[in-house]
C-alpha positions as CSV (number, residue, x, y, z in Angstrom):
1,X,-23.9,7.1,22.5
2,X,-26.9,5.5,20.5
3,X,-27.2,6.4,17.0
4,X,-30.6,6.2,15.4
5,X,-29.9,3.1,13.9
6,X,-28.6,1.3,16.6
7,X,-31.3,2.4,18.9
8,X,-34.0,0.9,16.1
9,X,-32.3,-2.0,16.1
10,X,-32.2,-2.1,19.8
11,X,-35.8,-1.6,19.8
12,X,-36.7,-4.1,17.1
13,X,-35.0,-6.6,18.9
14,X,-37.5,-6.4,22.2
15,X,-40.2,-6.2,20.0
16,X,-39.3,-9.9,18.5
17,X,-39.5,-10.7,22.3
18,X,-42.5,-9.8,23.1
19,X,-43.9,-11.4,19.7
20,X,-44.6,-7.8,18.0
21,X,-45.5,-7.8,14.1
22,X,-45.9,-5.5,11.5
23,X,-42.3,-3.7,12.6
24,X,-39.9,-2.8,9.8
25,X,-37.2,0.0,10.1
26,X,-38.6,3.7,10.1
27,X,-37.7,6.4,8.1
28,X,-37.4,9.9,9.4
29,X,-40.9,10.8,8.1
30,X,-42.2,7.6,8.6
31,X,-45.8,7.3,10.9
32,X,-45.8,4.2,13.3
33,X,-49.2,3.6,15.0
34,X,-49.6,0.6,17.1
35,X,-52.6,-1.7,17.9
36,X,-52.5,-3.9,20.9
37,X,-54.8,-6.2,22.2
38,X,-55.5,-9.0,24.6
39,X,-54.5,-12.3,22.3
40,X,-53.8,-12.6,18.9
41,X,-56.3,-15.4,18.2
42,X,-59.8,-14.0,19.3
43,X,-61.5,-13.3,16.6
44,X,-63.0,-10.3,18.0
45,X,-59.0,-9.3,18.0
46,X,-58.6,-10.7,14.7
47,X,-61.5,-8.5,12.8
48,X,-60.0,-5.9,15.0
49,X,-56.2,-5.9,13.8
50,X,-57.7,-6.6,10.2
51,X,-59.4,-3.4,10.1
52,X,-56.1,-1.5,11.7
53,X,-54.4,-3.3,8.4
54,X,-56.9,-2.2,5.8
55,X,-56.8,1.6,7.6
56,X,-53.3,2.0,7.9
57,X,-52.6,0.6,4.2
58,X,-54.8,3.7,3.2
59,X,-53.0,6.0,5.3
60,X,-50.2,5.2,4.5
61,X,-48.6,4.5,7.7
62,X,-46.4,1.7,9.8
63,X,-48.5,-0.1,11.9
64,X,-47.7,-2.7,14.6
65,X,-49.7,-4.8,16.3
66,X,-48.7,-6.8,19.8
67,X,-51.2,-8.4,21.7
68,X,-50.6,-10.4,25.1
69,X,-50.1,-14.2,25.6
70,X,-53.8,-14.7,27.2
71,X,-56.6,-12.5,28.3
72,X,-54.9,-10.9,31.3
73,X,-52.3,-10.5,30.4
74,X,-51.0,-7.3,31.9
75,X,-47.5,-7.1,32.2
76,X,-47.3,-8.8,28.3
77,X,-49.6,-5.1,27.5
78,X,-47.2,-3.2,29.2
79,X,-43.7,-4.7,28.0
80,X,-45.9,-3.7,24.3
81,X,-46.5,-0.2,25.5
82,X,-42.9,0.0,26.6
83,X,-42.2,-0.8,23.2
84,X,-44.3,1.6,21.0
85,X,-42.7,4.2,23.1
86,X,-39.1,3.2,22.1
87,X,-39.8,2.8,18.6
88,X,-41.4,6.4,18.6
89,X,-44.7,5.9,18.1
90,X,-47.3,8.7,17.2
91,X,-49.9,7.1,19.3
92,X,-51.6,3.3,20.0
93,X,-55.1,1.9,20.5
94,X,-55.2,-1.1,23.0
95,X,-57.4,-3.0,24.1
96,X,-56.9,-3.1,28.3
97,X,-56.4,-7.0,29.8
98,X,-56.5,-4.8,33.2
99,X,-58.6,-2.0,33.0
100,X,-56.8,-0.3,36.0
101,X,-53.4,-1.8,36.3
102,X,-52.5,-0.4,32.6
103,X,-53.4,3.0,33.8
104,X,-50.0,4.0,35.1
105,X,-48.3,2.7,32.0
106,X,-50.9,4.4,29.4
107,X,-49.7,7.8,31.8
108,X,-46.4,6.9,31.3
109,X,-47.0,7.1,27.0
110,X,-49.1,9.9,26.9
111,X,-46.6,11.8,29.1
112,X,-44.0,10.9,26.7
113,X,-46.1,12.5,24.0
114,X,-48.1,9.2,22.5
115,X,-52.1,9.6,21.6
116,X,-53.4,6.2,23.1
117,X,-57.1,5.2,21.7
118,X,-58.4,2.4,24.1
119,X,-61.2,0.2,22.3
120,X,-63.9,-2.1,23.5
121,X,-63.0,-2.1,27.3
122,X,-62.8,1.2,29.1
123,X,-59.8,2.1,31.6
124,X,-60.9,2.9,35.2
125,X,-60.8,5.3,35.3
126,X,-61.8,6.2,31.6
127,X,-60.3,9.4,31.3
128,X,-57.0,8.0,31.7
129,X,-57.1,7.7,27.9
130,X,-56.8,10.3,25.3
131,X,-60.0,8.7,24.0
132,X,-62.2,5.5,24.5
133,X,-64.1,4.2,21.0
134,X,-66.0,1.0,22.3
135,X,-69.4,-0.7,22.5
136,X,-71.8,0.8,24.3
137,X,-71.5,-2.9,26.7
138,X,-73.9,-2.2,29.5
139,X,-76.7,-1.9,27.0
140,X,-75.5,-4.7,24.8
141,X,-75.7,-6.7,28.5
142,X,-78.9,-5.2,28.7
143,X,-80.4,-6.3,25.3
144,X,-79.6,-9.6,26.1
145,X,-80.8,-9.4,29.6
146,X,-84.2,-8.2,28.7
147,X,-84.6,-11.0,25.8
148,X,-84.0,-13.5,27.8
149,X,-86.6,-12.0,30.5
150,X,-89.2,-11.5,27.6
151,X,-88.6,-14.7,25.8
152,X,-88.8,-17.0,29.8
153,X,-92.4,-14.2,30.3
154,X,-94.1,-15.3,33.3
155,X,-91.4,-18.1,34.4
156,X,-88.6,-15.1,34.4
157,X,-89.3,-14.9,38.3
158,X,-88.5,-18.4,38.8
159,X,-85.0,-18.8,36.5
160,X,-82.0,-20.0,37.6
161,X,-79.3,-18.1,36.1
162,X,-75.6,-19.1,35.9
163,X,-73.0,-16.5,34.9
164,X,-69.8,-17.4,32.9
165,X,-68.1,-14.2,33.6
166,X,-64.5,-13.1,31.9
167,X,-62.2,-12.7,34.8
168,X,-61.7,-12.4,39.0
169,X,-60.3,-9.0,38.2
170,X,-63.2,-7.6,36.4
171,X,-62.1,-5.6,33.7
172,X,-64.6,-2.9,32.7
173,X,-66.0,-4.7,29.9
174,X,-67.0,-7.9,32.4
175,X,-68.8,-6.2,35.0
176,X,-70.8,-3.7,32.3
177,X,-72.0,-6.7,30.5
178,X,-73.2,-8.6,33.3
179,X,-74.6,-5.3,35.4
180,X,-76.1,-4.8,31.9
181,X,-78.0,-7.9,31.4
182,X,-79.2,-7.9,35.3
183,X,-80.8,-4.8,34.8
184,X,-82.5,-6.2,31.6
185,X,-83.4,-9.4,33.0
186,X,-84.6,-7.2,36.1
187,X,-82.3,-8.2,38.6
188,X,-82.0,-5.3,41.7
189,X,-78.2,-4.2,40.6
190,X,-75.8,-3.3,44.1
191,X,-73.2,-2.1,42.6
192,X,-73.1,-1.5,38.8
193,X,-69.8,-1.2,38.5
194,X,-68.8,-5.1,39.8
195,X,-70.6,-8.7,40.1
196,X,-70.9,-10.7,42.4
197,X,-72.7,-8.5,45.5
198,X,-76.2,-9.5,44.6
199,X,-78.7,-11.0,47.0
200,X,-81.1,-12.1,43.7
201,X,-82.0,-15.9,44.7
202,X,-82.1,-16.7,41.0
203,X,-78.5,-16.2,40.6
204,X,-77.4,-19.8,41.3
205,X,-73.2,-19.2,40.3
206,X,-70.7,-16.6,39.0
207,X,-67.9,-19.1,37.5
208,X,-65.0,-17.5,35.3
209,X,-65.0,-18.2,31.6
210,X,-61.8,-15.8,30.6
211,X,-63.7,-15.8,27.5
212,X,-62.2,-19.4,25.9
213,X,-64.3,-21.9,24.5
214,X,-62.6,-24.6,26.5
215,X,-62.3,-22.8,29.9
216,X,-66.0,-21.8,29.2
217,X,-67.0,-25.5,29.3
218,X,-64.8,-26.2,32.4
219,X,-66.6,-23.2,34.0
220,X,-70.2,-24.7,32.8
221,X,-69.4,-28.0,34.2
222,X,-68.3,-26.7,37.5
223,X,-71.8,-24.4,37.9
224,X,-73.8,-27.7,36.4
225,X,-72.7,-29.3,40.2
226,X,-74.3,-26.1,41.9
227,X,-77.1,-25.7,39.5
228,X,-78.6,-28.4,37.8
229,X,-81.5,-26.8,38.0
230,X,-80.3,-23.9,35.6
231,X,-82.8,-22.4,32.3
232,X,-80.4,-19.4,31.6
233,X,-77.0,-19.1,30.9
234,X,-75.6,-15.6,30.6
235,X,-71.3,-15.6,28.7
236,X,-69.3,-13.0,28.4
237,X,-68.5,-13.7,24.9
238,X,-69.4,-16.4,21.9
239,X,-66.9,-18.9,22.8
240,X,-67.8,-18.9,26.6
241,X,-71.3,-19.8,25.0
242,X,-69.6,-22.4,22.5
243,X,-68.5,-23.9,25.9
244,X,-70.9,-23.6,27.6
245,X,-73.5,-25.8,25.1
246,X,-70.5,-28.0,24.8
247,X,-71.2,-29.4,29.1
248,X,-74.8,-28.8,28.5
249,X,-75.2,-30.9,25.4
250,X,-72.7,-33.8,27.6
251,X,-75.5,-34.0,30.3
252,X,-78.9,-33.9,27.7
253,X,-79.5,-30.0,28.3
254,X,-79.3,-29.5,24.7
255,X,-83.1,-30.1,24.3
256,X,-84.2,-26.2,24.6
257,X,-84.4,-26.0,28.3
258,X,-81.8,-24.3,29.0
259,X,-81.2,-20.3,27.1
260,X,-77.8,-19.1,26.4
261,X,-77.1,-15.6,25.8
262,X,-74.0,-13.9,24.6
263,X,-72.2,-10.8,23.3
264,X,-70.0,-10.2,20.3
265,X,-71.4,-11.2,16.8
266,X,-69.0,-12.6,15.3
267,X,-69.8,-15.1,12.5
268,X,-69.4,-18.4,14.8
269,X,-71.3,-17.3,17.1
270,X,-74.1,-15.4,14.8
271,X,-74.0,-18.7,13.3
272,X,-74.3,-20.3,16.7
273,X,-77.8,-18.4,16.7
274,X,-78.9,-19.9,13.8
275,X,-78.4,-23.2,15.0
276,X,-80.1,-22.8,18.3
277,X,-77.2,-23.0,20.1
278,X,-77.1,-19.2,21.3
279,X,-80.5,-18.0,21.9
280,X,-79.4,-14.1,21.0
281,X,-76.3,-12.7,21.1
282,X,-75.3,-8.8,21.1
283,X,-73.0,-7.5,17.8
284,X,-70.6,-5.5,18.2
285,X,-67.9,-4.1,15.2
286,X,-64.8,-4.4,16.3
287,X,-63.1,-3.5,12.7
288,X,-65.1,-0.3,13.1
289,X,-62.9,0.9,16.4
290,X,-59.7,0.2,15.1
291,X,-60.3,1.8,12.0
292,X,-61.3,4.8,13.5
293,X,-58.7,5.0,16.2
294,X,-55.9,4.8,13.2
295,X,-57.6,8.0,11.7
296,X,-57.8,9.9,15.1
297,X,-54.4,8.9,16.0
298,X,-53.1,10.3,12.3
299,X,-54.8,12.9,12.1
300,X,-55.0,14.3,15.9
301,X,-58.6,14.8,15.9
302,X,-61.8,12.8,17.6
303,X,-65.0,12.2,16.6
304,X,-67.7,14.1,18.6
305,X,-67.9,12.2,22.1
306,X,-71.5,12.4,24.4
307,X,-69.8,14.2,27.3
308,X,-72.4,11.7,29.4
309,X,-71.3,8.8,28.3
310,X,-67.6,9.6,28.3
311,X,-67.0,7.7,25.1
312,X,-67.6,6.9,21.3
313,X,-70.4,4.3,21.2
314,X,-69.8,2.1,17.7
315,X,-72.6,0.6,18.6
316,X,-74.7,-2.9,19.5
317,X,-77.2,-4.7,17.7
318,X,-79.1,-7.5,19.6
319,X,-79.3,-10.6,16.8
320,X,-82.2,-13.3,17.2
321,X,-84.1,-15.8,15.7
322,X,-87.0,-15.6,18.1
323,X,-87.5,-12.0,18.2
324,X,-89.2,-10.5,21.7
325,X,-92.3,-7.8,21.7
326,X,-90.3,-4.1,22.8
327,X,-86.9,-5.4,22.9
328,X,-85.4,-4.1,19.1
329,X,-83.4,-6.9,17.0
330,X,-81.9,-8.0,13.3
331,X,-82.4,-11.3,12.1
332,X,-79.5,-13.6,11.7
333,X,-79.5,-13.0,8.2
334,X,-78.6,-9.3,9.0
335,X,-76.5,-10.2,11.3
336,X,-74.7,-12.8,8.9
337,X,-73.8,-9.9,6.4
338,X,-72.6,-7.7,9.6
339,X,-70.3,-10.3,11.1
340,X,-66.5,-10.7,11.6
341,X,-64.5,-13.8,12.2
């Protein structure tokens, strides 16, 4: 028979394996919350574990974090979610690699009594979830989307447009960004809930990114042998976009005719505006959803949630140094004091 003890240390020792921190022995009365995302090194994930720190310091509570070995990750999300079960958990907010293969495993936790809190990247379906606290990202696709449109004007109906999307898959957070910033740029959506059925002839290439800075330039090099034709560059993310300049800057397309435009606001990349480099990126605050996801967890209650929308929206400013007529923005000096990372 397992006594407590031996069953914590039982449990401690898988959570070594799968790379879980933050884990010490729990008392009786002791609160463990867990955070788990898709890497560890992201700093969208970073800002995002910080805040679950500073909230959880003031709470007063045991926090681990696990996150998994690349975006994608699935069974590495699982194996953590395993885990904050068998460690007895009050609840977790994640981060989905997978927005629908995690879904049987989040039943499995809630089931067993957990409150899981999913952030930045709804479930499919999104009710699957006690909660969902995340970015509003079809609009933050969609502020982007309708910059880049205002800032081209008249030669919008002629752009050749390469995506560097996040993933074959298509998590929920990939397809609402780039279904967002079609409908901004004006492109006829098919299906707004995946890419890659549009008949637009100024989408030249949908390449995968997976969000890395150094997979983004692969996938920029690869659509430069379809496209060399290309003006806009739409990334799932700031590093995709650090990539991305990276192969156009190799072949003399760092001279302004080419636009990149991104999604996250986090300091690089805000900084990455201010350069020129990203033309305007959409901030998100990723501190703000873990922070509030440890309070719901603790305290079993949610903030008010638009029944519409089906989630907490923490909201998306577009950041730009060339601002557009009707399309609202901060300056890169807001978005300096606003960013992470």
């Amino acid at each position: 028979m397992l006594t407590k003890s031996r069953f914590l240390k039982s449990a401690l020792a898988g959570a070594v394996a799968l790379g879980v921190v933050g884990i010490a022995p729990a008392f009786a009365d002791e609160v463990i919350v867990g955070l788990i995302t898709k890497t560890e090194t992201n700093p969208f994930f970073v800002k995002m574990r910080e805040g679950a720190e500073e909230k959880a310091k003031e709470l007063g509570i045991k926090l681990v974090t696990a996150a998994g070995k690349y975006d994608g990750d699935n069974d590495g999300q699982v194996a953590a979610i395993e885990n904050m079960i068998a460690i007895g958990a009050k609840g977790f907010a994640i981060v989905p690699s997978d927005s629908k293969a995690i879904v049987p495993t989040i039943k499995k936790a809630r089931d067993a009594g957990l409150m899981v809190i999913v952030l930045d990247t709804p479930l499919d379906p999104m009710d699957a979830a006690t909660a969902t606290f995340a970015t509003d990202n079809r609009k933050a696709g969609l502020l982007i989307g309708e910059w880049a449109k205002g800032t081209l004007g008249d030669k919008a109906k002629d752009a050749n447009i390469v995506f560097l999307d996040l993933a074959v898959n298509q998590p929920t957070v990939d397809y609402l960004r780039d279904q967002g910033f079609m409908q901004g740029f004006g492109i006829d959506v098919v299906d707004p809930n995946r890419w890659g059925d549009e008949n637009d002839p100024r989408i030249c290439t949908h390449e995968i990114s997976e969000g890395d800075q150094a997979k983004g330039r692969t996938a920029m090099e690869n659509a430069l042998q379809k496209c060399p034709d290309v003006n806009v560059v739409y990334t799932i993310n700031e590093p995709a976009a650090a990539g991305a300049w990276e192969a156009l800057k190799a072949v003399g397309k760092d001279d302004g005719s080419v636009l990149i435009v991104s999604i996250d606001g986090g300091c690089p990349g805000v900084k990455n505006v201010e350069a020129g480099v990203i033309g305007a990126t959409s901030q998100q605050y990723p501190h703000k959803m873990a922070a509030m996801a440890l309070d719901a967890i603790v305290s079993g209650k949610l903030p008010e949630i638009d029944p519409a929308a089906g989630f907490f929206d923490t909201g998306a400013q577009l950041i730009t140094a060339k601002p557009v007529d009707g399309v609202p923005s901060i300056s890169v000096e807001e978005g300096l004091k606003l960013c992470w990372g």
